[in-house]
N, C-alpha and C positions, 0 to 999 in steps of 0.2 A: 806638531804632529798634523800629517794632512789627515782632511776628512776622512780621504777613503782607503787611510792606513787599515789595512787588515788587522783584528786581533782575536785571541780568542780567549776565554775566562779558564783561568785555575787556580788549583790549589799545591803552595808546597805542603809535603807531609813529612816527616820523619816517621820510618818502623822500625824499630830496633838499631842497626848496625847502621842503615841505609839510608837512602833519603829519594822522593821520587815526585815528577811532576805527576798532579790528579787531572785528567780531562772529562767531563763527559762526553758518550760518544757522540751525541748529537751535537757536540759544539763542533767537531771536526769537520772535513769536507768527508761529502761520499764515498767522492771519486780516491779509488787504494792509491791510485800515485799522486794525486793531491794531496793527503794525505801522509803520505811517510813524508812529504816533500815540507810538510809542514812541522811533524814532529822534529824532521832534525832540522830544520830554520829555528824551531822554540830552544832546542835544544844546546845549537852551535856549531853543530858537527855537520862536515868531517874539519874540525880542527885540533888536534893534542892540547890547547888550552881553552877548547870553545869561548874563546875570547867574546862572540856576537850571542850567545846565548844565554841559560839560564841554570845549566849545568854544572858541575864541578871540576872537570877534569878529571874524574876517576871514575872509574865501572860501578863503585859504591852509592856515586851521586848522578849516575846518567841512568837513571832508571823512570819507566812510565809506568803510569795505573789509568789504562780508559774504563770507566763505570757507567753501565746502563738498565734498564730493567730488568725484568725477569725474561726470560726465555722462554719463547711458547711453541718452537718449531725444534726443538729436541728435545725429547724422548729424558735423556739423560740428564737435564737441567730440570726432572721433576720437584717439587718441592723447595726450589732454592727460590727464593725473594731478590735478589740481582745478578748481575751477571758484569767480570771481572775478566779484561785482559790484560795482561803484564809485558810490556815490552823491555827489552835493554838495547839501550840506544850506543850503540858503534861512535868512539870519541874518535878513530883518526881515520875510520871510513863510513860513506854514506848508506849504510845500513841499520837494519833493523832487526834483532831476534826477536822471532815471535814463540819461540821452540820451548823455554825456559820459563820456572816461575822461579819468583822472589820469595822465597817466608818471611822474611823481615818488613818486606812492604806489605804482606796481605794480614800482616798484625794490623797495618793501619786502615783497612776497608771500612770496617766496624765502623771504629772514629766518623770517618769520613761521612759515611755512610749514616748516621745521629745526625752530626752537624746541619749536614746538607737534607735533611727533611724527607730523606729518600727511606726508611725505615723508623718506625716508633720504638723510643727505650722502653724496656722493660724492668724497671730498678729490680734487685740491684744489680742483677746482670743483665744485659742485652743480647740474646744469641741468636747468632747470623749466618744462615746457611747458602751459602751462594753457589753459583755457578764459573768454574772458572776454564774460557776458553781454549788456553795452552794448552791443557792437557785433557777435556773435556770429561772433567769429572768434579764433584763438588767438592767445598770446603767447608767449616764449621769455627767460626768467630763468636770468643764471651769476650765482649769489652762489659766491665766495670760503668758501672754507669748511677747516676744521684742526681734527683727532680728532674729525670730527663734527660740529660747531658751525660758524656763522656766522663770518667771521672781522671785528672791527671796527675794530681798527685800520688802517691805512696812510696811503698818501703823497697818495693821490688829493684835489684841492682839488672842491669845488662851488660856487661863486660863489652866496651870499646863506647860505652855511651856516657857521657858524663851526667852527677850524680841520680836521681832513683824516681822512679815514678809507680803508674797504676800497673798491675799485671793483668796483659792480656792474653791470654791462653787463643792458638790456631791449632785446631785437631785435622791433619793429614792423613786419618785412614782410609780414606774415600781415596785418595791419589793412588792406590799402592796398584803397579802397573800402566799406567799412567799414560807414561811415554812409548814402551814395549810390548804392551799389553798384560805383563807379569812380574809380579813381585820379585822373583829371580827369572830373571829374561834366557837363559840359557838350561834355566831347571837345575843348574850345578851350585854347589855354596862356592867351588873355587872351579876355574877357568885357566887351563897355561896359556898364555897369546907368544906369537910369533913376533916379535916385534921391530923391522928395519933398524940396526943401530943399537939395539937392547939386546937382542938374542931372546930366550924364551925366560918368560916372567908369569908367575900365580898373580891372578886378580881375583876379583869379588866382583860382581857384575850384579849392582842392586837395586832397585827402580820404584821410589816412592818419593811424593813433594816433586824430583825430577830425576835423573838415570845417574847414577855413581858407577864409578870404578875406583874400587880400594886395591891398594896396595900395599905390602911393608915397605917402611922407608929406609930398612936396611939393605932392602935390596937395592937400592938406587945408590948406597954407601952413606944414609945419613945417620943420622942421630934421631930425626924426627921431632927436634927442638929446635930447628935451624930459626932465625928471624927473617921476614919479609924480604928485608933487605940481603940477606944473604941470597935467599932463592936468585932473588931476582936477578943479581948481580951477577947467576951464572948461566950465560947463557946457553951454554952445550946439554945443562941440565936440564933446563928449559925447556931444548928443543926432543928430551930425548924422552920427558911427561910429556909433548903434545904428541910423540908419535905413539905412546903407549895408549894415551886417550882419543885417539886416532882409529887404531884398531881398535879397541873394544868398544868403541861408537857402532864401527861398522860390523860387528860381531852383534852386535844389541839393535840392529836392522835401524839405526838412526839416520847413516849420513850412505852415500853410494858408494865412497872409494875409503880408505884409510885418511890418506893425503888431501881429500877434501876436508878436512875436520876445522878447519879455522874459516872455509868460506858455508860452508854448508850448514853448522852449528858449532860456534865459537862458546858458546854460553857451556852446552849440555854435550855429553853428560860432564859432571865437575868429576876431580879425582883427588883422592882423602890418601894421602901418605902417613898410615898409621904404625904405630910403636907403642909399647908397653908402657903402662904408670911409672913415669918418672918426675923429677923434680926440674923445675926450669925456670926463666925470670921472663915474666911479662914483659912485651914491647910497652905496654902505654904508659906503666907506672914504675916498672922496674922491681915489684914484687916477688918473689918467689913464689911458685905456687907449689906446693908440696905432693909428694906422691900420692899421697893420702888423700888428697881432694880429689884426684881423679879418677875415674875405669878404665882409661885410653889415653893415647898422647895423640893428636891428628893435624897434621898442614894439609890444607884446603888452598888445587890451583881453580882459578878461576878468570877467566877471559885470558888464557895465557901468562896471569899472573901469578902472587902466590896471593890470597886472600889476607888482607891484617885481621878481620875475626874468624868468624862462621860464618855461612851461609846458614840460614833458616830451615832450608828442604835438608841441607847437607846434615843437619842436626838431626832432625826426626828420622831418614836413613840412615848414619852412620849408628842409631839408637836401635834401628828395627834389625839391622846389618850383626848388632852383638847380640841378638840375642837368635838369631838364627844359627843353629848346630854348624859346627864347620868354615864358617865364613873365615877370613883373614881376616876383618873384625872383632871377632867372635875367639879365634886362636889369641888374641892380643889383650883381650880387654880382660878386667878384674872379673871374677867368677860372684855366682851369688845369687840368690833370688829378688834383690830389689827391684822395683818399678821404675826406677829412676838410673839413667845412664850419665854420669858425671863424664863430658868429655873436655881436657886442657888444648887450647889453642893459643894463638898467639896475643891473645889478649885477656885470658883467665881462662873459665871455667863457664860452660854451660850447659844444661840439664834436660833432660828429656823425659819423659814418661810414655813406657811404649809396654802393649801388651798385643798378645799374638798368640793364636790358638792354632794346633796342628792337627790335621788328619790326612792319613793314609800318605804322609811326607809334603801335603799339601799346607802354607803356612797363609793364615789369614791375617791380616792386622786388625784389631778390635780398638786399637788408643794409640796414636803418634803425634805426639805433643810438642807446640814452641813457646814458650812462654818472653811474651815482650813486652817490652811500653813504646807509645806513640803519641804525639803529637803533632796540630796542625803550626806549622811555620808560618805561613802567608799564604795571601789570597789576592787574586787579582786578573790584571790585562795581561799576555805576554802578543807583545805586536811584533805581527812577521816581518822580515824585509821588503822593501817596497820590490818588484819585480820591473824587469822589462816589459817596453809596451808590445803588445803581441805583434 
């Protein structure tokens, strides 16, 4: 390695489902195109196997977390003790979503956030109210925590993570409008869109953690139990969720055109293909999971994919989404007074805890809950390419 190999210090993490390189922000360059030019060098990209970087090849593992202090120059970053942006790093082009947050990665801030001396534990919880830029609005992190430290052990399971650790609870009420400005971006529980290709289709147009569009997956002609790999495999289907998540982008004031929806925010909004409690067998284990364990059936696309778990944010709205009157959520899902929204996906079963107070048809969120485990993977150099001499 020559001397004046560039590098710069991180942390891998694992949150939940995910996994994401940790920077702080002062280790980067200033300069914004020095900058993203650096993240995707760490990263690999733009290559489909980021063979030069440190990545994974999936949307799952190209994810960032830059952490810095607190915020003194907005207003809205009152009270929060750091400050949190979340990138998703572009595998087979050289971009950068900044539009989007992670819930799975910001279960691991906490962690991170102990380890790294940048906030004091408070046994035996730790709670962490941050600031987080994408949607500039705060978060609220209990990591679990003993003599100080992070705790990682326990009982707690996460469906698509292999076996059990500490639960760390991330409350998303603070997010609810986020992106749109409003918990229902349209003021409507259901929305018909116009759709090139579709003809006219009911949505849910719902905006907490980051912006959703729900749909029945019957309307598409599924079952709502399809696997990954079937989504994926078809691509007319594919093409005809990115056009419906297209227009209700640009209905939800996100992106300029329909059609710009994969250069303008590829990430956001995600789109939940929900169905009635049924019975169906896990991708990862081949289990059955029974009608019984769930309130919902939901496929989750994301980055043009179909998602193998949940998305984090997608949990806590497709939870606030059931229990708002009227939603296509809401029409779908088990009735009931519980706190807790049991939704099945393609890898089990995951839980929510969402409450929400109404006036004059106005819906507040009071608790939108993700409940995860995390741990630090590594820590270290990751050294850029040497560059051209200027």
């Amino acid at each position: 390695m020559t001397d004046d190999a560039q590098s710069i210090r991180c942390v891998i993490m694992r949150g939940g489902t995910s996994r994401a390189v940790f920077i702080r922000e002062e280790d980067l360059p200033a300069d914004a195109h020095e900058r993203e030019r650096a993240i995707l060098a760490i990263f690999g990209s733009p290559d489909r196997r980021q063979i030069d970087g440190i990545a994974g090849a999936d949307p799952l593992t190209s994810k960032l977390a830059i952490i810095s202090g607190p915020r003194t120059d907005d207003p809205r970053a009152a009270g929060t003790a750091l400050t949190y942006t979340f990138g998703q790093v572009e595998i087979e082009r050289p971009e950068i979503d900044w539009h989007s947050l992670c819930g799975n990665i910001s279960s691991a801030v906490g962690v991170y956030a102990i380890q790294e001396g940048l906030i004091e534990a408070t046994d035996p919880v730790t709670r962490l109210r941050l600031f987080n830029t994408n949607l500039g609005r705060p978060l609220t992190i209990e990591t679990p925590t003993h003599n100080g430290r992070p705790v990682e052990r326990g009982d707690y399971t996460v469906p698509g993570v292999p076996g059990t650790g500490a639960r760390i609870l991330v409350d998303f009420a603070e997010t609810a409008g986020g992106a749109t400005g409003n918990l229902l971006p349209t003021g409507n529980p259901v929305d018909v869109l116009e759709v090139p290709g579709v003809g006219a289709i009911e949505v849910s147009l719902v905006d907490i953690g980051n912006g959703h569009v729900f749909i029945r997956a019957a309307d598409m002609g599924l079952t709502g139990t399809e696997t990954a790999a079937e989504i994926d495999a078809n691509q007319p289907l594919r093409d005809r969720l990115e056009a419906i998540r297209g227009v209700a982008a640009h209905r939800m004031g996100m992106i300029s055109a329909p059609e710009r929806s994969r250069i303008e925010s590829p990430a956001t909004p995600l789109l939940g293909m929900i169905s009635p409690p049924q019975a169906y067998r896990d991708d990862q284990l081949g289990l059955v999971v029974a009608a019984e364990e769930v309130d919902l059936v939901s496929r989750l696309m994301f980055m043009q994919q179909m998602h193998k778990t949940y998305a984090g944010t997608s949990t806590v709205c497709t939870g606030v989404a059931a229990k708002i009157p009227g939603t296509i959520v809401n029409q779908l899902a088990r009735g009931g007074n519980r706190l807790e929204i049991r939704i099945g996906h393609p890898a089990g079963v995951i839980e929510t805890e969402t409450i929400l107070t109404e006036a004059s048809g106005h819906y507040s969120v009071q608790r939108a809950t993700l409940g995860r485990t995390a741990r630090r993977i590594m820590e270290g150099q990751v050294y850029l390419p040497e560059r051209e001499p200027a």
